[in-house]
GUPA-431832 format. One record per residue (C-alpha): residue number from 1; x, z, y. Coordinates in nm, 2 decimals, m for minus. Example, Ala and Ser with C-alpha at 12.3 -4.5 7.8 and 13.67 -1.06 7.14 Angstrom:
REM GUPA-431832
PT   k     xx     zz     yy
PT   1   1.23   0.78  m0.45
PT   2   1.37   0.71  m0.11
***
This chain:
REM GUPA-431832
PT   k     xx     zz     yy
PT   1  m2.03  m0.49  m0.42
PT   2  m2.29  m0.34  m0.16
PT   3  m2.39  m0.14  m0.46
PT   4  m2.06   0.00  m0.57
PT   5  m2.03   0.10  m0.17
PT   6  m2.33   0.31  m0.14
PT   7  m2.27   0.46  m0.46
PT   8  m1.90   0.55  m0.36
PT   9  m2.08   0.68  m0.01
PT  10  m2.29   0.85  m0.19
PT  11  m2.04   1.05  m0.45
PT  12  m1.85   1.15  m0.13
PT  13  m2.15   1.30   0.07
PT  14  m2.25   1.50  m0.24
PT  15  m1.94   1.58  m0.33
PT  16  m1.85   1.69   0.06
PT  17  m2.15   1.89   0.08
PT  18  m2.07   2.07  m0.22
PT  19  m1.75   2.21  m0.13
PT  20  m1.80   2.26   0.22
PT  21  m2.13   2.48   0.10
PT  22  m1.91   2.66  m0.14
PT  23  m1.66   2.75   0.13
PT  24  m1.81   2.80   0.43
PT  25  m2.18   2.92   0.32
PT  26  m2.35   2.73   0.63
PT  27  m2.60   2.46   0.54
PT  28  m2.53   2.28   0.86
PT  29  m2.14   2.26   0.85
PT  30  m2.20   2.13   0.48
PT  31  m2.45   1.83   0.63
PT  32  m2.23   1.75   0.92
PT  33  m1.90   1.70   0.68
PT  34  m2.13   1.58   0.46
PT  35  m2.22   1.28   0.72
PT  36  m1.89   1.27   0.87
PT  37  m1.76   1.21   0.50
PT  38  m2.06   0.90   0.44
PT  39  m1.93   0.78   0.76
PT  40  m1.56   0.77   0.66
PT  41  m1.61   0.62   0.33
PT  42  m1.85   0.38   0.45
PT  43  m1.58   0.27   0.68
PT  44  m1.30   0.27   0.52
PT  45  m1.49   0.06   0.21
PT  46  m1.55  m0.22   0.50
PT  47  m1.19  m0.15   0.62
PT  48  m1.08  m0.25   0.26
PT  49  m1.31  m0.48   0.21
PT  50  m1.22  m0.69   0.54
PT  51  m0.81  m0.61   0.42
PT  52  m0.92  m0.79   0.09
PT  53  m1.09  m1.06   0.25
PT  54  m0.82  m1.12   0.50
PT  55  m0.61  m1.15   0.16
PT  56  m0.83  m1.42   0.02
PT  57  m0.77  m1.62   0.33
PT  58  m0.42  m1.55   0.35
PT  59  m0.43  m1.68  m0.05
PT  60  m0.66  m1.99   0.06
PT  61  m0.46  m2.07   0.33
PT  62  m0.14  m2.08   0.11
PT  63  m0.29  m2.25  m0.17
PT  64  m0.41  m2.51   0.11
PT  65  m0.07  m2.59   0.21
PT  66   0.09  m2.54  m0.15
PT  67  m0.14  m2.87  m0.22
PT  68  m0.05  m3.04   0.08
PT  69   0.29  m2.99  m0.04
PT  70   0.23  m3.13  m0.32
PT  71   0.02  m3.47  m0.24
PT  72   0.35  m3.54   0.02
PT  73   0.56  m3.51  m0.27
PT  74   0.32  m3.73  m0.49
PT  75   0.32  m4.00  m0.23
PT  76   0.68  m3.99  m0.22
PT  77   0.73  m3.96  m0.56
PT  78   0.48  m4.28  m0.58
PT  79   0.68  m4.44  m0.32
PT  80   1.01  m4.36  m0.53
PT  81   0.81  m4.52  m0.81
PT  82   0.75  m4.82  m0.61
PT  83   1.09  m4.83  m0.49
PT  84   1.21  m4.82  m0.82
PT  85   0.99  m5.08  m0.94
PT  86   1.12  m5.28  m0.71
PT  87   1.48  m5.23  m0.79
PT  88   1.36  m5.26  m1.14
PT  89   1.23  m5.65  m1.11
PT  90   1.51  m5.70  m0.88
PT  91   1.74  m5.61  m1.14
PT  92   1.58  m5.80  m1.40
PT  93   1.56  m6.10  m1.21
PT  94   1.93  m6.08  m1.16
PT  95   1.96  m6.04  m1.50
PT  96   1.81  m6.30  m1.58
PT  97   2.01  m6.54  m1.28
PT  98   2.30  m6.39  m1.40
PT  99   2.17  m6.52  m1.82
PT 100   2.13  m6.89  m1.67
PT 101   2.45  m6.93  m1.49
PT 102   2.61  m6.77  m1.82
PT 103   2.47  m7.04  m1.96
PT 104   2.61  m7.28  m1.76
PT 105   2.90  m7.14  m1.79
PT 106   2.90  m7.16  m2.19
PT 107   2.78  m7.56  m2.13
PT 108   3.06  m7.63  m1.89
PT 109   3.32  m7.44  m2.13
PT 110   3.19  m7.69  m2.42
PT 111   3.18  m7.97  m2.20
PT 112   3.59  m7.90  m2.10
PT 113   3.66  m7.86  m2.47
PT 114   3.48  m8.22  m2.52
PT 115   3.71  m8.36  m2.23
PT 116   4.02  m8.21  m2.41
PT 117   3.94  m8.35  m2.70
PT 118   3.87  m8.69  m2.56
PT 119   4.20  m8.64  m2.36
PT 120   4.40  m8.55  m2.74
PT 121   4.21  m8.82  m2.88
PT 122   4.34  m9.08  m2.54
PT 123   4.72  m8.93  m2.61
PT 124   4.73  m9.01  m3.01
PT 125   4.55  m9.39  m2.89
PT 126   4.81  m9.66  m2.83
PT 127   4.69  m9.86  m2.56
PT 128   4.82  m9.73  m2.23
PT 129   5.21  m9.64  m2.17
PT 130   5.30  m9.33  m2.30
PT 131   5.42  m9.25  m1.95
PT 132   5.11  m9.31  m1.75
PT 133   4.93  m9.16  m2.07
PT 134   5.14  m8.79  m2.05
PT 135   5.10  m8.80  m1.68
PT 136   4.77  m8.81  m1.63
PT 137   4.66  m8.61  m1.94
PT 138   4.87  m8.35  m1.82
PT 139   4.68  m8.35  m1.46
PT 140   4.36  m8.36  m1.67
PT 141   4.48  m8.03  m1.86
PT 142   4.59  m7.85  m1.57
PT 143   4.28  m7.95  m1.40
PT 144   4.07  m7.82  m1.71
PT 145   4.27  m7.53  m1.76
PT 146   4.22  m7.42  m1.44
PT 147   3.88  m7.47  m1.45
PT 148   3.85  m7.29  m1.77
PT 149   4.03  m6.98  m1.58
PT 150   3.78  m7.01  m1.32
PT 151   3.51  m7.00  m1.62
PT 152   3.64  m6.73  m1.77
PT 153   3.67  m6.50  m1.42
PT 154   3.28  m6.60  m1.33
PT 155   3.20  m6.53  m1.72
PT 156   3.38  m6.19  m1.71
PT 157   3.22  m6.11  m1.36
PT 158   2.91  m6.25  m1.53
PT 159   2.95  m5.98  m1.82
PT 160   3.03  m5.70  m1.61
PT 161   2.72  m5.77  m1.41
PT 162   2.49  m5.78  m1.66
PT 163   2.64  m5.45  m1.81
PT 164   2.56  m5.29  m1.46
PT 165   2.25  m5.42  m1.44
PT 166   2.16  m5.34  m1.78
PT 167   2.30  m4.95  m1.73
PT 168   2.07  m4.95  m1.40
PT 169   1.78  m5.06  m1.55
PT 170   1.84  m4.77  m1.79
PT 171   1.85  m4.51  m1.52
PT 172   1.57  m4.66  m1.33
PT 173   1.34  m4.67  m1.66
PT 174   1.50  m4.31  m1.75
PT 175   1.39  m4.21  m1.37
PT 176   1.06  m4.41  m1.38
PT 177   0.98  m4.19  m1.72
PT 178   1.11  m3.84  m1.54
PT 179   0.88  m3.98  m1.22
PT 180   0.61  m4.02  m1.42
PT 181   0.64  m3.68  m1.63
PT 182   0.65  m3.51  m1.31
PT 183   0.36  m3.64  m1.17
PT 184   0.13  m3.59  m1.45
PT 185   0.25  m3.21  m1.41
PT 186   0.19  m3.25  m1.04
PT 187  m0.17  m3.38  m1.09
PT 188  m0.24  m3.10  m1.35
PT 189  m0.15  m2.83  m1.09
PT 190  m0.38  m3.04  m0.82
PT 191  m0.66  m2.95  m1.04
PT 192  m0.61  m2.64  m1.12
PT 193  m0.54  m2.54  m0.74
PT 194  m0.89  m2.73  m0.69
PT 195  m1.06  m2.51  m0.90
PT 196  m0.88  m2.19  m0.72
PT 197  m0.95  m2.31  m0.40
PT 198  m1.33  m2.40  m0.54
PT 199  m1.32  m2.02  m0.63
PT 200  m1.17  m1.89  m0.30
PT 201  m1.45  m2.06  m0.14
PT 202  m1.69  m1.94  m0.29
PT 203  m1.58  m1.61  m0.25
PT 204  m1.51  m1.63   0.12
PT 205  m1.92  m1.81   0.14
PT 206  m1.99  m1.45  m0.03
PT 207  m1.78  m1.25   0.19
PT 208  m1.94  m1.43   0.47
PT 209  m2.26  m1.34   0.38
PT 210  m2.18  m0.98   0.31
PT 211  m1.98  m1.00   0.61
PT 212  m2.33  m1.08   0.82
PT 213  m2.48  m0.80   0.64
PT 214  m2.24  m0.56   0.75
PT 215  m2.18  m0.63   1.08
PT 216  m2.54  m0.49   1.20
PT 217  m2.46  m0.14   0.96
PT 218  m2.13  m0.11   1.10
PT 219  m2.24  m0.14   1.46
PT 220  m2.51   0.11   1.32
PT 221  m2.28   0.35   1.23
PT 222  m2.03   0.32   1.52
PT 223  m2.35   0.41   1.71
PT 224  m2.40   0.69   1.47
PT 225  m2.06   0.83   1.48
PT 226  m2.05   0.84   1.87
PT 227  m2.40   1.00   1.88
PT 228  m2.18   1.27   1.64
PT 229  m1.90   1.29   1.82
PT 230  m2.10   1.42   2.10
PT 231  m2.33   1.61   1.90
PT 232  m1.99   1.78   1.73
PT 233  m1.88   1.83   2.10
PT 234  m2.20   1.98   2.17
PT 235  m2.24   2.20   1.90
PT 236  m1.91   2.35   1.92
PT 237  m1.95   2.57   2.21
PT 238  m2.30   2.68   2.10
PT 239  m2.16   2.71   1.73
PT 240  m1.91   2.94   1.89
PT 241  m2.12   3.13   2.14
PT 242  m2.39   3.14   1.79
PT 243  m2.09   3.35   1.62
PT 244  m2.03   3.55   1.89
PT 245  m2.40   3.63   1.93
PT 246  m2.42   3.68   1.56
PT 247  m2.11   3.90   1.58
PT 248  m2.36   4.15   1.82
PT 249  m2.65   4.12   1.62
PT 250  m2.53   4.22   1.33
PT 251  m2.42   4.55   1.55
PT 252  m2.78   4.56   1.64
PT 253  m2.95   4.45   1.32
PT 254  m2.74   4.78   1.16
PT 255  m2.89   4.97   1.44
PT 256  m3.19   4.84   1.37
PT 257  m3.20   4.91   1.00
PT 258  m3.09   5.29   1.08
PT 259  m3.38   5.35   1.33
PT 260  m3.62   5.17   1.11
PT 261  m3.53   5.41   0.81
PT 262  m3.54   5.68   1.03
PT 263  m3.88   5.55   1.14
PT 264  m4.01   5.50   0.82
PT 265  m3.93   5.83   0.72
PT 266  m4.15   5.99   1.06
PT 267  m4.44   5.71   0.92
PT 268  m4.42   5.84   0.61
PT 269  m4.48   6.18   0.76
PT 270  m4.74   6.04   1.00
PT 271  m4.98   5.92   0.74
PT 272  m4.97   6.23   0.50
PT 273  m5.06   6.42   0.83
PT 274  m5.31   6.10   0.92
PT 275  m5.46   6.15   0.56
PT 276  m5.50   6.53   0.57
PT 277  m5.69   6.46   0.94
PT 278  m5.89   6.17   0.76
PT 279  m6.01   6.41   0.47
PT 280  m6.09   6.74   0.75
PT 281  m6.33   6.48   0.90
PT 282  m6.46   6.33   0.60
PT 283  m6.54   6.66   0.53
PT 284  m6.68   6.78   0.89
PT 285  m6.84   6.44   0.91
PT 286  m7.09   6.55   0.58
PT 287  m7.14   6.90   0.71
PT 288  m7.25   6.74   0.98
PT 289  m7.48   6.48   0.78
PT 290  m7.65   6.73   0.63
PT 291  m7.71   6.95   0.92
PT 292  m7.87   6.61   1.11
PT 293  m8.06   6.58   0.83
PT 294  m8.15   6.98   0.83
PT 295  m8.28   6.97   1.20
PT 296  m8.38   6.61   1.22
PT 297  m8.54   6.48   0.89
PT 298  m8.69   6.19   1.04
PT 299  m8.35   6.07   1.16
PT 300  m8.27   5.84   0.90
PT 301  m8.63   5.62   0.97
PT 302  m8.60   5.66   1.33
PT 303  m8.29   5.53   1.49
PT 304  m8.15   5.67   1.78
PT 305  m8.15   5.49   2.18
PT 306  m7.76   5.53   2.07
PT 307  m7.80   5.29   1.79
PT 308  m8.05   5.08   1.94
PT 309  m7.78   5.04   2.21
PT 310  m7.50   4.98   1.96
PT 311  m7.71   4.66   1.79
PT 312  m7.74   4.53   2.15
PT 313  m7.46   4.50   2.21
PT 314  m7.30   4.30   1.89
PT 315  m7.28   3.96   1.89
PT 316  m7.37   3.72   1.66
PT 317  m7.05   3.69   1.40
PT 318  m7.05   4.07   1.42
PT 319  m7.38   4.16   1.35
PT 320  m7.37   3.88   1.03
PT 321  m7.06   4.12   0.90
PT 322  m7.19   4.46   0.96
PT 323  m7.49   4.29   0.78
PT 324  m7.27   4.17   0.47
PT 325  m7.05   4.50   0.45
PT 326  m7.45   4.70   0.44
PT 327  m7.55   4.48   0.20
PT 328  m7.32   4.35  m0.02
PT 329  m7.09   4.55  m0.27
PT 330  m6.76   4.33  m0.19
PT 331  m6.81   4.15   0.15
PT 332  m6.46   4.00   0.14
PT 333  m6.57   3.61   0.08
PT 334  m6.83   3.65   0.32
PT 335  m6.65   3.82   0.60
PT 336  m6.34   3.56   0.52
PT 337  m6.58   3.26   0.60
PT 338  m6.76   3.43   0.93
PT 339  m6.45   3.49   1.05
PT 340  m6.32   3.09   1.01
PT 341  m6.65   2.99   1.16
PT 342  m6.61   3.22   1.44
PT 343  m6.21   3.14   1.47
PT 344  m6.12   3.50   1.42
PT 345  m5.94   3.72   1.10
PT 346  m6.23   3.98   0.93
PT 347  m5.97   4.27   1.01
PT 348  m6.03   4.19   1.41
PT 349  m6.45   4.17   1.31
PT 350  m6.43   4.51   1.17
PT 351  m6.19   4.61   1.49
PT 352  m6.47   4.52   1.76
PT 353  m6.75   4.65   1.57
PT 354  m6.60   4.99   1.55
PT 355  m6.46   4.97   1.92
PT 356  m6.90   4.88   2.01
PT 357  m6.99   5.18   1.81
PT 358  m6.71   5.48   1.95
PT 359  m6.84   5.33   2.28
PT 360  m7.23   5.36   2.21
PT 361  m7.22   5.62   1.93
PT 362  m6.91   5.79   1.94
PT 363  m6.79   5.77   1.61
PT 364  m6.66   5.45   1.36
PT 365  m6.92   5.31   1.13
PT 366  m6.72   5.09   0.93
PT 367  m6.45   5.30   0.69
PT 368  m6.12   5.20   0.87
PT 369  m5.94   5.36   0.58
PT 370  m5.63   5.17   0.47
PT 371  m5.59   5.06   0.13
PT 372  m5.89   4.99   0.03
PT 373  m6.01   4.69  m0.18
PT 374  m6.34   4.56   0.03
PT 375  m6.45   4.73   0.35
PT 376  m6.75   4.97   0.35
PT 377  m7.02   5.16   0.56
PT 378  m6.95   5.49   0.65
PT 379  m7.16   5.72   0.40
PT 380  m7.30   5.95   0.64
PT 381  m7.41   5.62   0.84
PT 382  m7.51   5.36   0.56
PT 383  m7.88   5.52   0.56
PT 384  m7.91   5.47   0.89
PT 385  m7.75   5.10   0.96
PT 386  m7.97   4.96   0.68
PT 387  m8.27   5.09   0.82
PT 388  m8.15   4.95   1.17
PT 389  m8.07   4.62   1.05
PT 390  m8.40   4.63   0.87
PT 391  m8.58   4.61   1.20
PT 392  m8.69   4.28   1.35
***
């Protein structure tokens, strides 16, 4: 589930980024609604997630009581069963009462039919009067037929009696049956709310655990998005007061851009002229070799108090590249790695050696002409710094 969250996070910053780069054109409005989206969908995936989990509770909770409900109404349905039970044996053990005083009731009948015959038998005998005889054979028969009404009210109430009993013990058996239908059913549902309530469980122990793992992010990114919120609240003004600034520079930069062409044109200009001055010395510079060379022949074996002066006055890095640029036909690697050792660029070597020699000699020894692939000697000079460096 963490998973599925920082992928989802993840979809939205990229997808966030995107668009806001493809509107606005600013890499940092794209990475701050980039972040502000993470931050939202991170968020609202806890939100959610807490909303489900608060739903799994709610469902726990109700399957809880839902069972409770239903182990109240198994102990009263086993306490209707017991009840009924009861009634049950009660009912059969009137039954049965109710079987034994019908019998009774059959022997008493027989033993009044006995007596009425002995009393038929007494009337046809001829040894009392007939008087006496009729008399009390007629008491004897109302006596018996009253009795034998009385027998037949207790056997009809008898009858009746057992009829009830027999229709209740149908109903109770009928309701025993239903009882125990329903509760089969009702323990069925017990277990299969067990195993929900097993799964709820488990899912809230989960929940819990992802729950302790979020809690530190979340307070993580609360921090974050208060540290943004001020950031965003500090970064408006300046974003502002940057777009107004940018607003002027562009004024200047097109300013800018006009002078500069204009400028470029007049450099342009400058270095034709700078070439032209370059190749009149060039030139004077050899007229003038050769005239040294005319009225001084010895010039090039003796050097001058003026060059002596000028290889005094070099210093140590500087005097190895004059040395390399004499003698070697391209210096570059060797000037590149005096210059590292010395903590300085070549271009700045070449700078102060010609600086030492306009001071001492007057003039540049090293070519200072731009473009060039390696540096070089001076040609009216390169005689004359080899022999110098030459010297001890």
């Amino acid at each position: 589930m963490f998973k599925s969250r920082l992928l989802l996070s993840l979809v939205a910053l990229s997808v966030s980024f995107c668009i806001s780069l493809l509107i606005t054109r600013d890499f940092g409005k794209s990475v701050i609604s980039g972040a502000v989206t993470l931050f939202a969908s991170l968020v609202g995936a806890a939100v959610s997630e807490n909303q489900h989990r608060q739903a799994l509770y709610r469902r726990s909770e109700d399957l809880t009581g839902h069972i409770r409900a239903l182990q109240r109404k198994r102990s009263e349905a086993y306490e209707s069963l017991v009840m009924i039970t009861q009634e049950r044996d009660r009912i059969s053990n009137s039954l049965n009462s109710l079987q034994t005083q019908l019998r009774g009731l059959q022997i008493q009948s027989a033993n009044l039919w006995q007596q009425k015959e002995e009393l038929s038998w007494n009337i046809t005998s001829p040894q009392a009067s007939p008087e006496n005889q009729i008399y009390v054979l007629q008491t004897k028969l109302q006596e018996l037929e009253q009795k034998e009404a009385e027998l037949n009210k207790s056997l009809s109430a008898t009858l009746t009696a057992k009829q009830r009993a027999e229709l209740g013990l149908k109903t109770t058996q009928a309701q025993l049956n239903q009882f125990q239908a329903q509760l089969a059913e009702q323990q069925s549902q017990k277990a299969e709310l067990t195993k929900e309530v097993n799964a709820l469980l488990s899912q809230r122990q989960q929940l819990d655990t992802q729950l302790t793992t979020l809690q530190p992010k979340v307070k993580e990114l609360e921090k974050y998005r208060t540290e943004l919120g001020q950031f965003l609240a500090t970064a408006e003004p300046k974003r502002q007061q940057v777009e107004s600034s940018s607003k002027s520079l562009q004024g200047a930069i097109e300013n800018l851009q006009t002078q500069i062409s204009s400028l470029q044109g007049e450099l342009g200009q400058l270095e034709h002229q700078i070439l032209d001055r370059r190749q009149q010395k060039e030139m004077l510079d050899r007229e003038l070799s050769t005239l040294r060379r005319e009225l001084e022949p010895d010039a090039d074996s003796q050097p001058s108090s003026e060059w002596e002066a000028f290889l005094n006055q070099l210093q140590q890095p500087e005097f190895e590249a004059l040395n390399a640029i004499a003698h070697q036909p391209n210096p570059n690697a060797t000037l590149k790695k005096i210059a590292e050792a010395s903590l300085t660029m070549p271009e700045l070597l070449i700078d102060s050696i010609n600086e030492r020699a306009i001071e001492t000699i007057g003039d540049f020894v090293i070519d200072p002409t731009p473009g060039s692939s390696a540096p070089s000697i001076a040609p009216e000079y390169l005689e004359t710094v080899k022999s110098l460096l030459k010297r001890p």
